[in-house]
C-alpha positions in Angstrom: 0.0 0.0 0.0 1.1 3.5 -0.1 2.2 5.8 2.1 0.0 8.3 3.6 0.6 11.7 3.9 1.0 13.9 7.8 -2.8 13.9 7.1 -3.2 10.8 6.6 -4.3 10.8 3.1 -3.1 8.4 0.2 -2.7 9.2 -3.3 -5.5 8.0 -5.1 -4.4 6.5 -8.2 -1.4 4.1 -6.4 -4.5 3.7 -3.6 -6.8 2.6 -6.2 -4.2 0.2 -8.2 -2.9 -1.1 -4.8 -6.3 -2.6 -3.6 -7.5 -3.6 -6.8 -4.1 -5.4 -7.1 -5.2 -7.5 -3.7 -8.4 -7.9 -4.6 -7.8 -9.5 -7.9 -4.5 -12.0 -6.1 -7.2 -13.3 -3.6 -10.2 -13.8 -6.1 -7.7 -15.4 -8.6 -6.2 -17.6 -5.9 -9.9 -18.8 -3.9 -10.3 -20.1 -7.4 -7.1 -21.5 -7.9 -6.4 -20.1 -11.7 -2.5 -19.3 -12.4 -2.2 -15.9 -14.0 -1.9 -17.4 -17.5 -5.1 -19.2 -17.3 -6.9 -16.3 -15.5 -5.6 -14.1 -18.9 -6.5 -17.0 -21.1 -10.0 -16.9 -19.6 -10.1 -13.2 -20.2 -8.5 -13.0 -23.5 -5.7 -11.3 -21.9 -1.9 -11.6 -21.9 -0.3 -12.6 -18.7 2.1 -10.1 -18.7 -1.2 -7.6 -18.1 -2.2 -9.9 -15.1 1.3 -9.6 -13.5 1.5 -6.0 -14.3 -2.1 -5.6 -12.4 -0.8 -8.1 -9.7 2.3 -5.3 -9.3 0.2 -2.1 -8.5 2.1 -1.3 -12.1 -0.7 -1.0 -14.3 -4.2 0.7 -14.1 -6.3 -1.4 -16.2 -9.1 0.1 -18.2 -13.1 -0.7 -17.4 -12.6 -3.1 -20.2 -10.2 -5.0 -18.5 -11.5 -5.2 -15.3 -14.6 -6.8 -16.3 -12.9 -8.8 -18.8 -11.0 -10.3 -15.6 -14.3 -10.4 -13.5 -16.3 -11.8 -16.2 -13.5 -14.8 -16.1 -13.4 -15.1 -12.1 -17.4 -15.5 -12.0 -17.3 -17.9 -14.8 -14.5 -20.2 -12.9 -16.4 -19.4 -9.9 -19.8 -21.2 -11.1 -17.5 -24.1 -12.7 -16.3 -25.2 -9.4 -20.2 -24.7 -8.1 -21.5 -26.6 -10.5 -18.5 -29.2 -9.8 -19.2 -29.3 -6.2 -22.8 -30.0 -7.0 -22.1 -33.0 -8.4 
């Protein structure tokens, strides 16, 4: 995470790119998909996943839901699996 200010204030963008980058290393991992699948899934390159993973890249709308459209679909998979 970054470092707050004598206010106690973060800078928004390396906020923003910091949590997502978290967020999208736990949901990828509770569904156990390696970065290279994860992009597969998402018609992505895995270099973009890593770069995300980093804090190193702010990924467009696109690409978020791209990724999110990828995690729900694994995430109803293993459901469906589990069902069974």
């Amino acid at each position: 995470m970054p470092v707050a200010d004598k206010h106690g204030r973060f800078p928004a963008i390396e906020y923003a790119r910091a949590s997502l980058a978290r967020n999208l290393i736990r949901d990828r991992k509770t569904v156990g998909l390696t970065q290279q699948r994860l992009a597969d899934l998402a018609g992505l390159r895995q270099e973009t996943i890593a770069r995300m993973e980093a804090g190193k890249h702010t990924a467009s709308v696109a690409t978020v839901q791209k990724i999110d459209r990828a995690i729900e679909s694994e995430r109803k998979r293993l459901a469906q699996r589990k069902a069974k």
